[in-house]
N, CA, C and O atoms as CSV, one atom per row, in Angstrom:
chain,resi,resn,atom,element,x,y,z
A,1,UNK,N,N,-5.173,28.115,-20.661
A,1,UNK,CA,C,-6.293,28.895,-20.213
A,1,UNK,C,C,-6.634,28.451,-18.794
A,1,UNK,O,O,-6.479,27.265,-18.505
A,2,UNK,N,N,-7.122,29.383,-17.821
A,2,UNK,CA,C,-7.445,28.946,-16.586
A,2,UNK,C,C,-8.982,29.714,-16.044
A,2,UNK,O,O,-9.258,30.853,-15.665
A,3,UNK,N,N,-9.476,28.927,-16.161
A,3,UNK,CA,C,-11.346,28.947,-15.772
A,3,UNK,C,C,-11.550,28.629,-14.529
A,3,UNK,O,O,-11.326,27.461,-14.213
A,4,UNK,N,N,-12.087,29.701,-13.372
A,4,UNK,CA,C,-12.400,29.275,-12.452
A,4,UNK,C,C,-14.313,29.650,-12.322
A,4,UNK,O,O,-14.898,30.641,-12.759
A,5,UNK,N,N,-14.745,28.770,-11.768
A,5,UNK,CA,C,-16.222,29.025,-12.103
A,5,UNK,C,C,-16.367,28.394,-9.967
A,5,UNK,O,O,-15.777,27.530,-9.319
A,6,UNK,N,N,-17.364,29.338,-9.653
A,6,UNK,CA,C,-17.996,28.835,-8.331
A,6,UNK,C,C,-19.279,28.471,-8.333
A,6,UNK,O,O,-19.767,29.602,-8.348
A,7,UNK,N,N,-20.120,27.810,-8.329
A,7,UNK,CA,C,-21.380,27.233,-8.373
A,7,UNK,C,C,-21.606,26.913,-6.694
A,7,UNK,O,O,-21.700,25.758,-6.282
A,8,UNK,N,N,-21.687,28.245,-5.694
A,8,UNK,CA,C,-21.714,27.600,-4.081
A,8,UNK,C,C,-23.241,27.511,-4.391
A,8,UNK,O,O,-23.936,28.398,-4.887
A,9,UNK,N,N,-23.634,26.216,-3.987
A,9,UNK,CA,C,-25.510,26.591,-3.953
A,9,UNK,C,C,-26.640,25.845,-4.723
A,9,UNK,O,O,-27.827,25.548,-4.591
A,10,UNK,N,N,-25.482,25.692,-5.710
A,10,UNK,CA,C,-25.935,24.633,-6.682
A,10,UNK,C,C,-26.726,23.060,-6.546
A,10,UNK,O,O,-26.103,22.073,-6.153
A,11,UNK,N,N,-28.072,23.016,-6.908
A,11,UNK,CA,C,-28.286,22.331,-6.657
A,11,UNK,C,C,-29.218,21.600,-7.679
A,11,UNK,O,O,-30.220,22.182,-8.093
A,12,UNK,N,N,-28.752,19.707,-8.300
A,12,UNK,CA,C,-29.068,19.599,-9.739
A,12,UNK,C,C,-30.237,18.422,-9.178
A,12,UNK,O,O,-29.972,17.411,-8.528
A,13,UNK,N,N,-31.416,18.821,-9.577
A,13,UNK,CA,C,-32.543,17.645,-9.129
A,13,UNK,C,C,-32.648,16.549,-10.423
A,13,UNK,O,O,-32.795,15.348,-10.198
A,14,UNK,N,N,-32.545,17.158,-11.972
A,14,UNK,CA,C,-32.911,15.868,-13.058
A,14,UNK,C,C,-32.221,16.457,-13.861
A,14,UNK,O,O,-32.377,17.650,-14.119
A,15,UNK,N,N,-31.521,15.865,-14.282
A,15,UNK,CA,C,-30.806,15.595,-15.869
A,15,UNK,C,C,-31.278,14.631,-16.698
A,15,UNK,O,O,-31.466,13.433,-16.488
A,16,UNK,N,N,-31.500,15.500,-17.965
A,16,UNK,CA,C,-32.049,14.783,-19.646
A,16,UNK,C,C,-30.913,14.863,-20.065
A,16,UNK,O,O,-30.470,16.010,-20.011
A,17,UNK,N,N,-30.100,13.964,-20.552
A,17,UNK,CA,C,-29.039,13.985,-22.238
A,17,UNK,C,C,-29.922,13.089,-23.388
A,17,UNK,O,O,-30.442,11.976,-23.306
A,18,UNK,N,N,-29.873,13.823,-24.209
A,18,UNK,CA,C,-30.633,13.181,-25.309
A,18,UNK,C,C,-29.601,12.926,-26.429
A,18,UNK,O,O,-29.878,12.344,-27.478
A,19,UNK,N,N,-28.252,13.469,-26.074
A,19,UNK,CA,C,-27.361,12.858,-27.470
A,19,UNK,C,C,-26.186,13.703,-26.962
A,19,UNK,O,O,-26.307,14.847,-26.524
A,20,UNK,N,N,-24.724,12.836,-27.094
A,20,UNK,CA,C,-23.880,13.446,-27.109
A,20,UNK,C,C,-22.341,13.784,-28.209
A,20,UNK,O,O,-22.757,13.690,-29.364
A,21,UNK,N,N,-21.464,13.979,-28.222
A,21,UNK,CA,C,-20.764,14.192,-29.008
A,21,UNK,C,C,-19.725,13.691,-28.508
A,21,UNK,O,O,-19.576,13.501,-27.301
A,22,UNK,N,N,-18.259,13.217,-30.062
A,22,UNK,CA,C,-17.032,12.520,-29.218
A,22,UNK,C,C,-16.555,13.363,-28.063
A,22,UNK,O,O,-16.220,12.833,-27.004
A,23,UNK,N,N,-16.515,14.834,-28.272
A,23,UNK,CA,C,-15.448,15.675,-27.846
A,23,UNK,C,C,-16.140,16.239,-26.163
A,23,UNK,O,O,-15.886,17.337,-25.668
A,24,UNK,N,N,-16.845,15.396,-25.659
A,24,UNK,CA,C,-18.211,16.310,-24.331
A,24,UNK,C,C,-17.720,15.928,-23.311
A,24,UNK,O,O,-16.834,15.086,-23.462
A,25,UNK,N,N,-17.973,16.249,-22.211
A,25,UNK,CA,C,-17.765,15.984,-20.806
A,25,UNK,C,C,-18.845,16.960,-20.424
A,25,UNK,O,O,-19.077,18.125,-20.747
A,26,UNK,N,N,-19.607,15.819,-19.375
A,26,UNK,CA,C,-20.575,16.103,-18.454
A,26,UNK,C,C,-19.961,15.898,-17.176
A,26,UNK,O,O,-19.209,14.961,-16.907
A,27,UNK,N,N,-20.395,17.024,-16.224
A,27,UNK,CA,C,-19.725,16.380,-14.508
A,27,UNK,C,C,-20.584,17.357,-13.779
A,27,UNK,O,O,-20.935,18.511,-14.027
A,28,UNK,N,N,-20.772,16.667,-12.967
A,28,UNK,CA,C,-22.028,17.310,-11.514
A,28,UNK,C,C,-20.848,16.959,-10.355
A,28,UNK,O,O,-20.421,15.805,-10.379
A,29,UNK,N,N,-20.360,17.771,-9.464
A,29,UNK,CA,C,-19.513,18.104,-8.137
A,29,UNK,C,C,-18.061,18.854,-8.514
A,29,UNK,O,O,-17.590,19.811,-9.128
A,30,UNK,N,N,-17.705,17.692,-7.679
A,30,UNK,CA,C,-16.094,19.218,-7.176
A,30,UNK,C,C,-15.366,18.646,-8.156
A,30,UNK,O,O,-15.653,17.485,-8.447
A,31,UNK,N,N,-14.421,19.228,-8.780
A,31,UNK,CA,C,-13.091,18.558,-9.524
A,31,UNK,C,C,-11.707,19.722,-9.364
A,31,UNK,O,O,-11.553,20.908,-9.655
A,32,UNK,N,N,-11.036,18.887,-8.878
A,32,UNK,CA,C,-9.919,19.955,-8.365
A,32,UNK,C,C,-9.229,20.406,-9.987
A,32,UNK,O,O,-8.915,21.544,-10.337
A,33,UNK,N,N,-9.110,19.014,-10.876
A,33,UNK,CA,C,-8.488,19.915,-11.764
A,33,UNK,C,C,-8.997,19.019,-13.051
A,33,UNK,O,O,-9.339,17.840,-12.950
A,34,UNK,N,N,-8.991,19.820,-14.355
A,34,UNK,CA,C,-9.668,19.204,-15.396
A,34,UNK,C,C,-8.649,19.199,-16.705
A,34,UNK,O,O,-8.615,20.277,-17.298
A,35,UNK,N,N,-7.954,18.319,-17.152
A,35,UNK,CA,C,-6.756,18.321,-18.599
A,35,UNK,C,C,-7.958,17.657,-19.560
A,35,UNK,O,O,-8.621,16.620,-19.540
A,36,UNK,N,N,-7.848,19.016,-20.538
A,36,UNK,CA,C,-8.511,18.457,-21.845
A,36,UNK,C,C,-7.028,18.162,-23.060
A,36,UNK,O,O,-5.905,18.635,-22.886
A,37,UNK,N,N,-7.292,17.605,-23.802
A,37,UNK,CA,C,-6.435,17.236,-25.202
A,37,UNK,C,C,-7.112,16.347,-25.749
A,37,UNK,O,O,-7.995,15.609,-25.314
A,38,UNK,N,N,-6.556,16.479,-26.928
A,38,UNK,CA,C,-6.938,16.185,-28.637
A,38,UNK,C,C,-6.076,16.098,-29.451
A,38,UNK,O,O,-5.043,16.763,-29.374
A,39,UNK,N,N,-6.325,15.255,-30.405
A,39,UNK,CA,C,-5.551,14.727,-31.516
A,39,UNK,C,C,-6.512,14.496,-32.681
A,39,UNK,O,O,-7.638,14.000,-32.634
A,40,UNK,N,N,-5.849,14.948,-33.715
A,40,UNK,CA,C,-6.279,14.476,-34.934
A,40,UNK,C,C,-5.918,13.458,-35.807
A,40,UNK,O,O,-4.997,13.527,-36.621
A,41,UNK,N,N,-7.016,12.047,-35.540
A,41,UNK,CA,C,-6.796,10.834,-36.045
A,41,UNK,C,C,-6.795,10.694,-37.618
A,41,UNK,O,O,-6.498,9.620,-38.139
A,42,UNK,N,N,-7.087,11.648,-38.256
A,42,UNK,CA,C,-7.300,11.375,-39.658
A,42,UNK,C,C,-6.267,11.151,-40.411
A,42,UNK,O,O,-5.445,11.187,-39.495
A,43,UNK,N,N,-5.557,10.922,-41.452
A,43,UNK,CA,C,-3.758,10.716,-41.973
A,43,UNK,C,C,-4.008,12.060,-42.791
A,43,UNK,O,O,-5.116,12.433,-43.175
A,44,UNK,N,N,-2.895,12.679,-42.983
A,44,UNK,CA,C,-3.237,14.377,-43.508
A,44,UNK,C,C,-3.453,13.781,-45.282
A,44,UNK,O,O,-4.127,14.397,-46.107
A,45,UNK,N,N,-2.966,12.922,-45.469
A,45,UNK,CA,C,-3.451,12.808,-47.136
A,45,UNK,C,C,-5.249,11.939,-47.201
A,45,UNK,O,O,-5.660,11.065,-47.966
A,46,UNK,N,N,-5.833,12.547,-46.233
A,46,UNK,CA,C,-7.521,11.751,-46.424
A,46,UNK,C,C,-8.046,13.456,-46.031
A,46,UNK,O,O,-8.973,13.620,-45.239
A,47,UNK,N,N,-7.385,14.571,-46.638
A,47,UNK,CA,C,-8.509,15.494,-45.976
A,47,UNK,C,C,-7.986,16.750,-47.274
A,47,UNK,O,O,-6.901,16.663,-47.849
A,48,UNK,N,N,-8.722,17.552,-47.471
A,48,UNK,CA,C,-8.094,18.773,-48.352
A,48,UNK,C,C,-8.168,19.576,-47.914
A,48,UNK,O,O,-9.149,19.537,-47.172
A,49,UNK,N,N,-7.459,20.864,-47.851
A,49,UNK,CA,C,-6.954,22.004,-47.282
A,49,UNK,C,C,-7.331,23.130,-48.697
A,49,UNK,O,O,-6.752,23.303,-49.769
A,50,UNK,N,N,-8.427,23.678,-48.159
A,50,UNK,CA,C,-8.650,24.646,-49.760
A,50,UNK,C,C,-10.022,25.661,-49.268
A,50,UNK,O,O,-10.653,25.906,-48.240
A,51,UNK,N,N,-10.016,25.939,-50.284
A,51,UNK,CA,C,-11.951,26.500,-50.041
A,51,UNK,C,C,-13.199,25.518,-49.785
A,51,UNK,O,O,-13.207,24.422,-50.346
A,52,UNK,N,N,-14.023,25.823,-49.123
A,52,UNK,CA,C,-15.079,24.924,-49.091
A,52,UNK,C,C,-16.341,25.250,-50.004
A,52,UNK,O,O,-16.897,26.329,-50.210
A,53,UNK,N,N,-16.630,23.908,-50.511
A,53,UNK,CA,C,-17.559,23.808,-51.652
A,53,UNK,C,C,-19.077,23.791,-50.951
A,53,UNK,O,O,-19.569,22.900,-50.258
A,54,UNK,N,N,-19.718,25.203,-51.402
A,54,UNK,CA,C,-21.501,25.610,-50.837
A,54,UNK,C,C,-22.170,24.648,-51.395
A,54,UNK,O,O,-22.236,24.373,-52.593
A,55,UNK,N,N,-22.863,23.937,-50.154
A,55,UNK,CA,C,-24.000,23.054,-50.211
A,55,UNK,C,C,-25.461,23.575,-51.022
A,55,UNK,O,O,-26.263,22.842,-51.600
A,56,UNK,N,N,-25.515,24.819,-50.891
A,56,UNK,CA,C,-26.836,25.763,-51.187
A,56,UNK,C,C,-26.159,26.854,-51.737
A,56,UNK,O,O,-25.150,27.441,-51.346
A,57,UNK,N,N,-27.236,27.118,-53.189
A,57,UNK,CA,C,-27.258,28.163,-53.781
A,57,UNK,C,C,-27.155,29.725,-52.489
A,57,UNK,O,O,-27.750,29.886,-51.424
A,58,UNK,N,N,-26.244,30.532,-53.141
A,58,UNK,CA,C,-26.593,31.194,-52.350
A,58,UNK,C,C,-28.029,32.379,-52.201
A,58,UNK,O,O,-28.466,32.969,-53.189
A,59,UNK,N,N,-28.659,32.575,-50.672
A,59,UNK,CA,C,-29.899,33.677,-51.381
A,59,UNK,C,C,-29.545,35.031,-51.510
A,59,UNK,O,O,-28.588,35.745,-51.209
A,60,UNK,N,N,-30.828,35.165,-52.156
A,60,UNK,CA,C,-30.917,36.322,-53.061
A,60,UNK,C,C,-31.502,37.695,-52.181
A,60,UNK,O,O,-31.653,38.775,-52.752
């Protein structure tokens, strides 16, 4: 996939993060180029592959 985004003008006075996640990237300026990847650490026999079991009745 190739995302080009221009932000000419942009200008960031305060940043709040109040919580983040493994998978996030935050960045304020230029970046010529950005490689995301991922892997799945789990061993395939610690996970099940099926339907998922509803937490909540469903409503009515």
């Amino acid at each position: 996939m190739n995302l080009e985004v221009h932000n000419w003008g942009l200008n960031v006075e305060n940043v709040q993060i109040d919580a983040i996640g493994s998978s996030s990237i935050f960045l304020i300026g230029d970046n010529e180029e950005i490689k995301l990847s991922s892997f799945y650490d789990t061993p395939p026999e610690s996970y099940t592959v099926g339907n998922l079991i509803p937490l909540a009745p469903p409503v009515a």
